[in-house]
N, C-alpha and C positions, 0 to 999 in steps of 0.2 A: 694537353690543353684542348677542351672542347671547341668545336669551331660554330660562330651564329652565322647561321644562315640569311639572304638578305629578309629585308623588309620589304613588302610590296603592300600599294594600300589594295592590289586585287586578291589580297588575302581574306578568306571565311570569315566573318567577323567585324573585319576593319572598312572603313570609309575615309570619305577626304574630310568629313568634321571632326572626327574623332580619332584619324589613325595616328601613325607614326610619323605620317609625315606635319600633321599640325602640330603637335607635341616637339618635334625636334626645329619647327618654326620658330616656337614659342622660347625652346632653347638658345636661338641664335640671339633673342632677345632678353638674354637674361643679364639680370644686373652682373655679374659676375663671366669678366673677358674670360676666365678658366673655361667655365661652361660653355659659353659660346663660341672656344674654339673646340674643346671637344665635341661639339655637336658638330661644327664642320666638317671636322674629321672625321667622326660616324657617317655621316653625309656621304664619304668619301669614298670610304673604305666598304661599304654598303651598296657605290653606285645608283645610287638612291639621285635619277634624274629628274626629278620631281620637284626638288630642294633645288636646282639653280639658280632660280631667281632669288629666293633668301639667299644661297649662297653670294650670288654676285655682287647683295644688297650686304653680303658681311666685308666684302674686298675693300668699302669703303671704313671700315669700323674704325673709331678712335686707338683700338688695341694694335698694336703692329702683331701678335700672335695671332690673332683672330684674323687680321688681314691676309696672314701669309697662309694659316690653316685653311681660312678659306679658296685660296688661289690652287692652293695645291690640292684639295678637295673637287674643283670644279677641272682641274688639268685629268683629276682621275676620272669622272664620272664618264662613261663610254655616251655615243651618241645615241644608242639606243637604251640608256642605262632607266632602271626604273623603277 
């Protein structure tokens, strides 16, 4: 299995309007709790510390998946995570 490398938005290319990280924002906010907890978890599993505040703003989600994906997303992201 191929392994993805993180996302960083100080990647060639990428910015904070258009990167991965607005895009997986935009995820936390999708109609559909599935997506919005997999975003979490990409969130997570990525280290992607950029995303805590949408994270933390998922903890409160109507979805109990999305709440807990989220928690356990923000328990992963390292303090220098990014």
């Amino acid at each position: 299995m191929e392994s993805i490398s993180p996302i960083s938005p100080e990647q060639p290319g990428l910015d904070a309007r258009s990167g991965p990280g607005e895009e997986l924002s935009e995820l936390l906010r999708d109609q559909s709790p599935r997506v919005r907890a997999l975003a979490a978890r990409l969130a997570g599993k990525q280290d992607l510390g950029y995303m805590r505040a949408g994270l933390q703003g998922a903890t409160g989600d109507a979805d109990a998946a999305v709440r807990a994906a989220a928690g356990w997303a923000l328990a992963r992201i390292t303090p220098d995570g990014g």
